[in-house]
Each structure stands twice: as C-alpha cells, then as structure tokens.
C-alpha positions in Angstrom: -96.2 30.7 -5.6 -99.3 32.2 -6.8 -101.3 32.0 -9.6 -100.9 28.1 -10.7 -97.3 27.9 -10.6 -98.1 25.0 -7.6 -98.5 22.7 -10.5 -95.1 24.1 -12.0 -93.6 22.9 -8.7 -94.8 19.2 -8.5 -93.8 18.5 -12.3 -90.7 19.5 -11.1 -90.4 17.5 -8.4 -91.6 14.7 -10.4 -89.2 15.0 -12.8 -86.3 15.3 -10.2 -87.7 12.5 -8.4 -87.1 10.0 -11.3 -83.0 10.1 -11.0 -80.8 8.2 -9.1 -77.3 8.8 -7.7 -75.6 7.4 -11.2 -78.3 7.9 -13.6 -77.5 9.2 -16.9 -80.4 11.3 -19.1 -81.6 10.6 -22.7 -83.3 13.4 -24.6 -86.4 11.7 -26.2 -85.6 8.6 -28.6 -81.8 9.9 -28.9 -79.5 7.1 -28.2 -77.3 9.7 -27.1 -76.3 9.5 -23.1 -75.4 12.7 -21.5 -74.3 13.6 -17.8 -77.3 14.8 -15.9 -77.2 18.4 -13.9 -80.4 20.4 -12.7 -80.9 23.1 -15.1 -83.2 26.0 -14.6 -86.7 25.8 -15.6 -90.2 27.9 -15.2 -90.8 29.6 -12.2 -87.5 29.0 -11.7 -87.9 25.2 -11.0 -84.8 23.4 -11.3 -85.3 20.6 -13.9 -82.9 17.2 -14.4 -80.7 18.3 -17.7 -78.4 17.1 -20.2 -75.0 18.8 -18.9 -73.8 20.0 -22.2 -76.8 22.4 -22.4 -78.2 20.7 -25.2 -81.3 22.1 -26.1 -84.7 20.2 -25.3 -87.4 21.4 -27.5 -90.4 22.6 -26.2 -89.6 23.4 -22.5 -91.2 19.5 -21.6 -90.3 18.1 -18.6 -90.6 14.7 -19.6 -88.7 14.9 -22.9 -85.5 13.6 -20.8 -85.5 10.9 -18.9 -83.5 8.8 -16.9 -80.9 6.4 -18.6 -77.8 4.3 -17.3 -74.3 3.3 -19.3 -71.9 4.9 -20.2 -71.7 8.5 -21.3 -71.7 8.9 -25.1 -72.2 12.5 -25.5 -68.8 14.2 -26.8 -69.9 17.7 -24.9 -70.6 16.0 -22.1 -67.4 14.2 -21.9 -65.5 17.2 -22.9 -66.5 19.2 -20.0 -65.5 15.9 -17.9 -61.9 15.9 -18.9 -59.4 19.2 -17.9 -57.8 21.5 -20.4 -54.9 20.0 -21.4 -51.8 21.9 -20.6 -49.2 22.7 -22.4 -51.8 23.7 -25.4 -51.9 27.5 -26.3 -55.1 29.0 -27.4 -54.8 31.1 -30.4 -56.0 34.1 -30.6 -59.4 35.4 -32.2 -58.5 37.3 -35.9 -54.3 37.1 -35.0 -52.2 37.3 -38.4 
C-alpha cells in the first residue's frame, strides 16, 4: 500500500480486533443490535458491519462497535431465518 493507505490498514485492524466470537454490533447510540459480518471498506479494508447493510454514515470506523444480547434488528433476523416454503412470490406489475 502506498501513499498513506498503511494508516487505512491499522484502523482496520483495530476495528476488527475489537470483536469476539459472539459479539453483536451497535451503530452509534442505536439500541438496535445487529449480526456482525466484515463489510468492505477503503482501500479495500474489510471493516466489522451490521449484516443487514445498514448504512453507517460517514464511512467511520468507530461508529459501530461491539455489543452482546440478543439480536434485535428485524433485517438482521430476517436474513437468519429461511424462505418459508410453500409461499409463492407474486409477480412484479401481474393483473
């Protein structure tokens, strides 16, 4: 990496480095609790993430941080839980 992205690469290993196996993220003062999954960053750093995609303003690092509990996020637990079967999707503009 030239050209100062050195510094992109320890924030991101920072920022990694404060999860556990278990942990749970919190975007700012939400009291929202998502699933965590490494999401792409700058420099293509991979950054700790809500797993909803849920945006986190500002591309900061430290916005999220670790949390533990239960998941409360409805996206999050969404993606958790299969599509059920048996349920038809309907099509897009059908009469």
């Amino acid at each position: 990496m030239e050209g100062g992205w050195e510094a992109l690469a320890v924030i991101a290993a920072a920022a990694r480095g404060a999860y556990r196996v278990g942990d749970r993220i919190r975007v700012r003062a939400s009291g929202v609790v998502h699933e965590v999954t490494l999401t792409r960053w700058l420099a293509g750093e991979m950054l700790p993430g809500p797993a909803c995609m849920v945006g986190v303003a500002g591309w900061d690092p430290f916005a999220a941080h670790p949390a533990q509990g239960e998941v409360t996020c409805r996206r999050c637990l969404k993606l958790r839980t299969p599509a059920q079967r048996g349920v038809e999707q309907l099509g897009l503009f059908e009469l």
